[in-house]
MARPA-604110 format. One line per field, with one value per residue (C-alpha): residue in one letter; chain; x, y, z. Coordinates in steps of 0.1 Angstrom, whole numbers, plus 2048, in hexadecimal, padded with zeros to 3 digits. Example, Ala and Ser with C-alpha at 12.3 -4.5 7.8 and 13.67 -1.06 7.14 Angstrom:
% residues 2
residuo <- A, S
cadena <- A, A
X <- 87B, 889
Y <- 7D3, 7F5
Z <- 84E, 847
//
This chain:
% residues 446
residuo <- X, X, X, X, X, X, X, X, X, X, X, X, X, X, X, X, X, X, X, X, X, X, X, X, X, X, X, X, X, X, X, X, X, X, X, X, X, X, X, X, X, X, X, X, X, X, X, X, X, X, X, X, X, X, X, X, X, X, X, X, X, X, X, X, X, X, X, X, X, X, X, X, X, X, X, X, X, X, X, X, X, X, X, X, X, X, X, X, X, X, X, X, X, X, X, X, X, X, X, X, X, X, X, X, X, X, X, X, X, X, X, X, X, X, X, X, X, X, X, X, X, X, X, X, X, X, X, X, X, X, X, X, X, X, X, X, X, X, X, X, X, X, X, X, X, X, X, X, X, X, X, X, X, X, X, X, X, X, X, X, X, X, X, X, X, X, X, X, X, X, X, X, X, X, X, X, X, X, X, X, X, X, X, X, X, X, X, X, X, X, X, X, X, X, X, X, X, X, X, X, X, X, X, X, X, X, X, X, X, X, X, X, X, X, X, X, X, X, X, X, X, X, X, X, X, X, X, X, X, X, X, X, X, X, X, X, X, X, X, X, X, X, X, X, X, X, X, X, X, X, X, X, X, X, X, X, X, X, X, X, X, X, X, X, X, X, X, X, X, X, X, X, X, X, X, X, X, X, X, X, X, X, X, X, X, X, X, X, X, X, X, X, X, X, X, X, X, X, X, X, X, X, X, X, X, X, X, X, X, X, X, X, X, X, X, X, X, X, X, X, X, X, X, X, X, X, X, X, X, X, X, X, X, X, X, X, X, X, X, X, X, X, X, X, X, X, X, X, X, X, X, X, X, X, X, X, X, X, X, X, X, X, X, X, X, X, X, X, X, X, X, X, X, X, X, X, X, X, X, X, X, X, X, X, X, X, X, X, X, X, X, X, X, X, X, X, X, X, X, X, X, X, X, X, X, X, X, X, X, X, X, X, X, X, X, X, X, X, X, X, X, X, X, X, X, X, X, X, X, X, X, X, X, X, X, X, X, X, X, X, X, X, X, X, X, X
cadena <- A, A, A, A, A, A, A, A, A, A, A, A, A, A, A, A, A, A, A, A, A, A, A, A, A, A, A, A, A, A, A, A, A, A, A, A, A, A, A, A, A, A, A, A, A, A, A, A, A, A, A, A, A, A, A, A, A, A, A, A, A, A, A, A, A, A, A, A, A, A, A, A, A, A, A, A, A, A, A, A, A, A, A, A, A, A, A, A, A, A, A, A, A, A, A, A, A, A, A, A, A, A, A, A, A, A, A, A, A, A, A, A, A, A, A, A, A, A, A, A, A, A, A, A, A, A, A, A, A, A, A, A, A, A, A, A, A, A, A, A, A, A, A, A, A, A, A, A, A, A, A, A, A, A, A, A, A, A, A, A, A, A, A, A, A, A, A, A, A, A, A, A, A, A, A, A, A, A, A, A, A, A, A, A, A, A, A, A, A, A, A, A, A, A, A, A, A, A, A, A, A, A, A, A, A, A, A, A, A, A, A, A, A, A, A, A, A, A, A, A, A, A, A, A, A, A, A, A, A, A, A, A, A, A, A, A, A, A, A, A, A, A, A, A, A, A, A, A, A, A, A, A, A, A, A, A, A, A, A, A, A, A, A, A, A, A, A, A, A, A, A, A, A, A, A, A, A, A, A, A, A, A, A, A, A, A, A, A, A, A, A, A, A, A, A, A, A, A, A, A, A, A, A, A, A, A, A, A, A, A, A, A, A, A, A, A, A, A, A, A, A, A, A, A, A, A, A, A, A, A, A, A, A, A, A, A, A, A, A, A, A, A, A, A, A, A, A, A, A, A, A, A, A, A, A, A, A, A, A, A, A, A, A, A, A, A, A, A, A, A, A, A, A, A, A, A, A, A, A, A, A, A, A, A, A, A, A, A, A, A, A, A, A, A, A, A, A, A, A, A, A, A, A, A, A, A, A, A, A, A, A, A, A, A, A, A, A, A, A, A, A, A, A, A, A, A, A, A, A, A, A, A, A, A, A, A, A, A, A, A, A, A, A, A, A, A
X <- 8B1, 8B2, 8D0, 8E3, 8D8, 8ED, 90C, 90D, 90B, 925, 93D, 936, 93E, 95A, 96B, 963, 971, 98E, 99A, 992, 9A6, 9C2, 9C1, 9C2, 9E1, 9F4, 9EA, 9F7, A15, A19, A18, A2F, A49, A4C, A62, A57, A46, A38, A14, A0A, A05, 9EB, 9D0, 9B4, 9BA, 9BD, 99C, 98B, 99C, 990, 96B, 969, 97D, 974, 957, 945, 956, 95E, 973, 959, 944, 95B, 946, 925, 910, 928, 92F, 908, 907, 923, 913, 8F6, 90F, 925, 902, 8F0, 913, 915, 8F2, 8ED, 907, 8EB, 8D5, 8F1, 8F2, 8D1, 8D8, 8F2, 8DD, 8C7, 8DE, 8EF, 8CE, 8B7, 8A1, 88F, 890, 899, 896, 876, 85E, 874, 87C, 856, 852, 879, 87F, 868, 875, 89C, 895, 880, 89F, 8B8, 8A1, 89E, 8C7, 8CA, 8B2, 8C5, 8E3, 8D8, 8CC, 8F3, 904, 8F2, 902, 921, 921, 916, 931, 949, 943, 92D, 938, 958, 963, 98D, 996, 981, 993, 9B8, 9D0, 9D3, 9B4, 9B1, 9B0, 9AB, 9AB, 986, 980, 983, 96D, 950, 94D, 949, 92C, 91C, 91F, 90D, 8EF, 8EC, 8F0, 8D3, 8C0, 8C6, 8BC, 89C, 894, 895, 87E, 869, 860, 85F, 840, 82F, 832, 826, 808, 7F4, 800, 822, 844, 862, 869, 858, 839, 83D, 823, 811, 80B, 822, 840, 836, 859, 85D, 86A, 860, 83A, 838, 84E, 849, 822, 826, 843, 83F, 81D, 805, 824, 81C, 828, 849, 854, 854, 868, 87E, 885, 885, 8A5, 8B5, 8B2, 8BF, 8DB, 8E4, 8E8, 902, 914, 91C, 924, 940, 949, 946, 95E, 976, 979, 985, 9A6, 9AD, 99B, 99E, 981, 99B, 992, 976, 989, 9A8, 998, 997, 9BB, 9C8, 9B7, 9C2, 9E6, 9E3, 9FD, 9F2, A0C, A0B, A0B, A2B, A41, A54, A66, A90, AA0, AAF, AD5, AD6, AC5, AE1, AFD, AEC, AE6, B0C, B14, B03, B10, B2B, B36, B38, B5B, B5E, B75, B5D, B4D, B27, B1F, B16, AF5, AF4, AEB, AE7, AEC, AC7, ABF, ABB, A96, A84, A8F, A70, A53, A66, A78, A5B, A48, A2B, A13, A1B, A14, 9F2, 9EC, 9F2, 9D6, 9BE, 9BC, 99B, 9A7, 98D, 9A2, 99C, 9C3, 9CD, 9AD, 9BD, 9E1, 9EE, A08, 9F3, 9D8, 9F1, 9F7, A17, A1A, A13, 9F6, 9F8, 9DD, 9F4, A12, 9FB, 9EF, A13, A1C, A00, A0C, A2C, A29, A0F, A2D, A46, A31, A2B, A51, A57, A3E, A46, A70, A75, A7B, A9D, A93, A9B, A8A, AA0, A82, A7C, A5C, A73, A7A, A65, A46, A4B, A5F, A74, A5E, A42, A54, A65, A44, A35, A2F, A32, A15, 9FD, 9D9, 9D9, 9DF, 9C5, 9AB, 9AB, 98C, 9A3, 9C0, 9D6, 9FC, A0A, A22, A35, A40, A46, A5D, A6F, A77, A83, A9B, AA4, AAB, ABF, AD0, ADA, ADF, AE4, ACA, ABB, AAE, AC1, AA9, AAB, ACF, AD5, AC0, ACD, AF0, AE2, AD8, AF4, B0E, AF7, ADC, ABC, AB1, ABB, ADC, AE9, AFD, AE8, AFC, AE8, AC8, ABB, AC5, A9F, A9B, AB8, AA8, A97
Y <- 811, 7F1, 7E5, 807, 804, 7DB, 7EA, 808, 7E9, 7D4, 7F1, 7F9, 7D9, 7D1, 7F0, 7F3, 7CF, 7D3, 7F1, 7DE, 7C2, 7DB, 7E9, 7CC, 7BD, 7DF, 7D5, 7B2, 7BA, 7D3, 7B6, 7A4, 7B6, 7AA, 78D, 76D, 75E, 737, 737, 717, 703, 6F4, 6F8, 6EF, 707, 721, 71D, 719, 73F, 747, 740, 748, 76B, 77B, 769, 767, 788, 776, 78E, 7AA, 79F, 7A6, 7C6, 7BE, 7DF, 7E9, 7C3, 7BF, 7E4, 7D7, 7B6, 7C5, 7D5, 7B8, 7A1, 7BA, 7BA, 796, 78D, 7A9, 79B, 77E, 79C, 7A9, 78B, 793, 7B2, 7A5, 795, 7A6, 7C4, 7B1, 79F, 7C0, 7AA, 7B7, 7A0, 782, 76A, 773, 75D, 740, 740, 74F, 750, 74B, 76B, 783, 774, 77A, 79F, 7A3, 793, 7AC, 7CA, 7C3, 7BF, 7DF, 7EF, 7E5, 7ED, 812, 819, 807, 821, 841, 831, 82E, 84E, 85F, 84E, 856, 87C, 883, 86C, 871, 84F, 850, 83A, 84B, 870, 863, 878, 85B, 85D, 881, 890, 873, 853, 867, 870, 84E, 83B, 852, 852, 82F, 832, 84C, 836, 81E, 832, 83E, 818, 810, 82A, 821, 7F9, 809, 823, 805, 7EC, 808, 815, 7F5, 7F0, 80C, 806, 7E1, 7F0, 800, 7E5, 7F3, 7EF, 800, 7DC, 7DA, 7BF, 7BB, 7BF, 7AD, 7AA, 7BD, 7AA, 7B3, 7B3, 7BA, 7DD, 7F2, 7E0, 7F9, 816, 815, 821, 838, 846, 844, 844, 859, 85F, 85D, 83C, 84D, 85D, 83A, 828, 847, 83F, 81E, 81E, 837, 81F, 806, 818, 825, 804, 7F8, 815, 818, 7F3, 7FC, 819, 807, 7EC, 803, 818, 7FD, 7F9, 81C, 81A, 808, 7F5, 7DD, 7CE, 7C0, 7A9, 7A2, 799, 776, 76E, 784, 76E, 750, 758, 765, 75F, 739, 737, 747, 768, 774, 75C, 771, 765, 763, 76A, 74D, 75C, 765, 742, 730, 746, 73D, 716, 718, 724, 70D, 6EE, 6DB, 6CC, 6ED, 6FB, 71E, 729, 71F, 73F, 73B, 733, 752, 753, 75A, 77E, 798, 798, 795, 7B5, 7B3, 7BF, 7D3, 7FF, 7FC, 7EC, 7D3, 7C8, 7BA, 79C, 799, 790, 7B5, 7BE, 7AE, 7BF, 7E1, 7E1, 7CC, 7E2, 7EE, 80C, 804, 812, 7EE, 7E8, 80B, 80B, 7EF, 7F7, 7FF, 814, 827, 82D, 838, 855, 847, 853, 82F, 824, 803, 80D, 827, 80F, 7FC, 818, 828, 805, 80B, 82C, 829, 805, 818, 831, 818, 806, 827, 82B, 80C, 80F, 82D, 82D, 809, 7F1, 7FE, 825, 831, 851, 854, 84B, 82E, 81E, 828, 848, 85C, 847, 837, 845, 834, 847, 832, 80F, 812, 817, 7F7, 7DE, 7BD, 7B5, 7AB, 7BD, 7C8, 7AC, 79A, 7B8, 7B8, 7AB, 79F, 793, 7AD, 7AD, 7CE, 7C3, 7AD, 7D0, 7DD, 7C1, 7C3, 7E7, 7E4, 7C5, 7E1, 7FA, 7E3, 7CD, 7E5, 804, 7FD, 811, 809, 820, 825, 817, 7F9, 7F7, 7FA, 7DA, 7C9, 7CC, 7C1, 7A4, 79D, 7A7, 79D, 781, 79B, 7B9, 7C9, 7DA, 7C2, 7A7, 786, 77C, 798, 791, 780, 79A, 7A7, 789, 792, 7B3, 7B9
Z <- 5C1, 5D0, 5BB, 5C3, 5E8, 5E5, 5D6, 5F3, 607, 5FB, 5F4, 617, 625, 611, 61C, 640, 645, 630, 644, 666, 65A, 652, 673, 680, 672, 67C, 6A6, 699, 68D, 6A8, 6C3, 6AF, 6B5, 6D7, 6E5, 6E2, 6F9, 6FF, 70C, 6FA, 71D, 72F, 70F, 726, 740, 728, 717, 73A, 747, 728, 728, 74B, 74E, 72B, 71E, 741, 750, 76F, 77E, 772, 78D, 7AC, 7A9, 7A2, 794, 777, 76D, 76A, 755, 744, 73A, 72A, 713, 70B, 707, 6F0, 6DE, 6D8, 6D3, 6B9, 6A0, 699, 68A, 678, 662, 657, 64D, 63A, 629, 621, 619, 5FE, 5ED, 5F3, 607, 625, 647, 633, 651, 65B, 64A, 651, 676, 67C, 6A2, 6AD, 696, 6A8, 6C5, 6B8, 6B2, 6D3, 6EB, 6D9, 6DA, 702, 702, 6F0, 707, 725, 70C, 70B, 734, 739, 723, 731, 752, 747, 738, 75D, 76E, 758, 756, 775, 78C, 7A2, 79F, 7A5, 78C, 771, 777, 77A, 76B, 74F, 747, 736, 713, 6FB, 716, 725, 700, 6F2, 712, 707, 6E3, 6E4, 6F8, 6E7, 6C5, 6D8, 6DE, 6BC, 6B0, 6C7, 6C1, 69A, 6A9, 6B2, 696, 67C, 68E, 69C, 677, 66D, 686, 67D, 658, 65E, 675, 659, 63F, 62D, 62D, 61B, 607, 5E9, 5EB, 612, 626, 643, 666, 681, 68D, 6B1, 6BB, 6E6, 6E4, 6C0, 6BF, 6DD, 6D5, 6B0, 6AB, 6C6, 6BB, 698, 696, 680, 669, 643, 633, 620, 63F, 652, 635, 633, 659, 658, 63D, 655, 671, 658, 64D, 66B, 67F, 663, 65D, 682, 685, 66A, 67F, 6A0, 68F, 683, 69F, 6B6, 6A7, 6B3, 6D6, 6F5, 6ED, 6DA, 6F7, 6E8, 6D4, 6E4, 705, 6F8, 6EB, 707, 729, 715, 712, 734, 750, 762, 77B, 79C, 7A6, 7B1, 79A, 788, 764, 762, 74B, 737, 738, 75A, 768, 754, 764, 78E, 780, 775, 796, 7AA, 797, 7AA, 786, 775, 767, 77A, 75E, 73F, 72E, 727, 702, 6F2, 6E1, 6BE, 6B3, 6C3, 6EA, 6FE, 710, 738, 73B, 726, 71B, 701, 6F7, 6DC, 6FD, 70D, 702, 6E8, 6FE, 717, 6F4, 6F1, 715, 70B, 6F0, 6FF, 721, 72A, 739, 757, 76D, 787, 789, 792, 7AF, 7C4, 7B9, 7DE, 7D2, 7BE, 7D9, 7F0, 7DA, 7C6, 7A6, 798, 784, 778, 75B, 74E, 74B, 735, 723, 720, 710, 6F1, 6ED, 6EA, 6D4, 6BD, 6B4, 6B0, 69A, 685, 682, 67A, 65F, 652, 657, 656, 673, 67A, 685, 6A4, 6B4, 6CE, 6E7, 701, 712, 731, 73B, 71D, 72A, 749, 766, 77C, 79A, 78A, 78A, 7AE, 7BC, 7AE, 7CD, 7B8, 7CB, 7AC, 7B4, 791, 782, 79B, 78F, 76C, 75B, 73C, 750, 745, 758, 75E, 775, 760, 74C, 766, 773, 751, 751, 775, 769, 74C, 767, 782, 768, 74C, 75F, 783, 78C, 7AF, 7C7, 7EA, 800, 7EB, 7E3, 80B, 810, 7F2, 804, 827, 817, 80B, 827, 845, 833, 83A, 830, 855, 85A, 875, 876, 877, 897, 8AC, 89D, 8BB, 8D5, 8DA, 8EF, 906, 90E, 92D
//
């Protein structure tokens, strides 16, 4: 049984990674089809915005309770991969807490500090879960954030439960099997491991159970906790909890210059440079770049750069940018998380077309217009609160910016209001419909 029990293992393993790793190279090349962009500067900044903003959660803690809630989570998450080479282990050989008898003390200790994380995992999650679906917090009942988005944000926490509750079932068991001197492995036996959490809740849970029914439970537990790693793993490719992942990359390639700088495009800068040089032959024509002409802005997702891209699937969906987006609390039909989350949509089923009809299939669709509105895009500020918000430095506003530069550039496309002070500015030198000779004629008045 033991040797079966291995192979289950291995085939297991071999097969849940496998697919993960084939999930994951479809988000890769997905990403990839983005324009390039240079984010290779100022290494040592990076790696600093990085340690501080997704492996501290800096900007987690602007609000204090869910960051804390949040932290259990993401701690209990990390620490728990140190048992899970253990069970690895011991999945592979058919031994039974392999590390044990080595690290002695420090082990019990190991497995107490992760069953206290998973504790404080599990009271987080049944949080989460009331403040998502009993709560009326705005950002949580957005009209983004219905059918498979509120789907999506609870399953994971529900396999969370179950994969603590599994967490606890196999060292629980284990306890009480250890209590009256047994143990599923063959030959083991011994004191208890008195670990913090299932010393306690094991015998009074499990006790006065018969011997088999305690090694029946404790290979549920077992199983349990690895199958829904594997499922855990594999479900993120599919999920906003991406996240989990591509928090790291993403706040490292993030955007370091100021707020408010926009990019230019290379053409256009060479065209007002041209202008502005004294030397320059009016009469020269630009040097065409080879291939095919470069598209003012962005119509779809293969417009915008790889690292929007990266955005779209490594968004939370925490709803922070769309809370302090002005326009959107002001009852605009903007929400800079569903920009985001149109982006992922709509890359996913270019990506599918391009895998299934070849990279040159068109479906007659756009990011802009079948997605994204022009309502949406007009109403954006440029003010940068969602960028500022996010906990992963995610930049909605740079797609926006694009498809605006799409809209203006490509189709002339520019609301009145805005055309009107477009052409002050340019008749009068400000955005007021006088002449710049009367502008001081407040100060005559009585």
């Amino acid at each position: 049984m033991g040797m079966i029990a291995s192979i289950i293992f291995i085939v297991l393993t071999v097969v849940g990674t496998a697919w993960f790793g084939r999930n994951v190279m479809r988000i890769r090349k997905n990403i990839l089809l983005g324009k390039d962009l240079n984010r290779s500067d100022k290494k040592g900044e990076r790696w600093k915005t990085m340690i501080l903003v997704a492996l501290g959660q800096k900007k987690m803690f602007q609000r204090p309770i869910p960051a804390l809630l949040h932290f259990a989570i993401y701690a209990a998450f990390v620490i728990t991969q140190i048992e899970l080479i253990e069970i690895f282990v011991d999945g592979v050989s058919g031994s039974h807490r392999v590390f044990a008898s080595s690290l002695g003390g420090f082990y019990t200790f190991l497995i107490s500090f992760i069953e206290i994380l998973s504790v404080l995992a599990l009271v987080a999650t049944f949080v989460f879960l009331a403040r998502r679906n009993l709560l009326k917090i705005p950002r949580f009942h957005m009209s983004e954030m219905t059918g498979w988005p509120k789907l999506d944000g609870n399953i994971i926490l529900y396999l969370e439960i179950v994969l603590v509750l599994c967490i606890l079932t196999m060292n629980g068991a284990d306890e009480a099997l250890m209590n009256i001197g047994h143990s599923h492995a063959v030959g083991l036996t011994g004191d208890t491991y008195g670990f913090a959490v299932s010393s306690i809740v094991g015998p009074s849970v499990f006790g006065g159970m018969d011997v088999g029914s305690l090694e029946i439970l404790e290979r549920i537990g077992w199983w349990g906790h690895i199958i829904m790693v594997f499922t855990f793993l594999n479900y993120l490719p599919i999920s906003k909890h991406f996240h989990v992942l591509l928090a790291f990359p993403n706040v490292y390639y993030s955007n370091l210059k100021n707020k408010g700088q926009f990019s230019n495009m290379n053409s256009v800068k060479k065209e007002v440079e041209m202008m502005f040089d004294p030397n320059a032959d009016p009469y020269a024509a630009p040097a065409e770049p080879a291939g095919e002409p470069e598209r003012f802005g962005a119509k779809d997702v293969v417009d915008l750069t790889w690292k929007s891209l990266m955005d779209a699937y490594t968004c939370t969906e925490c709803g922070r940018c769309s809370s302090m987006c002005p326009a959107s609390q002001t009852g605009k039909k903007l929400s800079p998380r569903k920009i985001i989350m149109d982006t992922r949509d709509r890359l996913e089923e270019v990506g599918k077309n391009i895998r299934k009809h070849g990279k040159e299939h068109a479906d007659g669709k756009a990011l802009l217009g079948d997605y994204i509105t022009e309502e949406e895009l007009w109403a954006c500020t440029s003010c940068n609160a969602c960028v500022q918000a996010c906990p992963v430095n995610i930049d909605p506003l740079s797609i926006i910016i694009d498809l605006r530069r799409y809209l203006v550039m490509e189709e002339s496309k520019v609301p009145s209001e805005l055309a009107t002070m477009l052409t002050n500015i340019e008749n009068n030198g400000a955005p007021w419909q006088f002449s710049p000779m009367d502008r001081l004629k407040w100060a005559d008045e009585d």
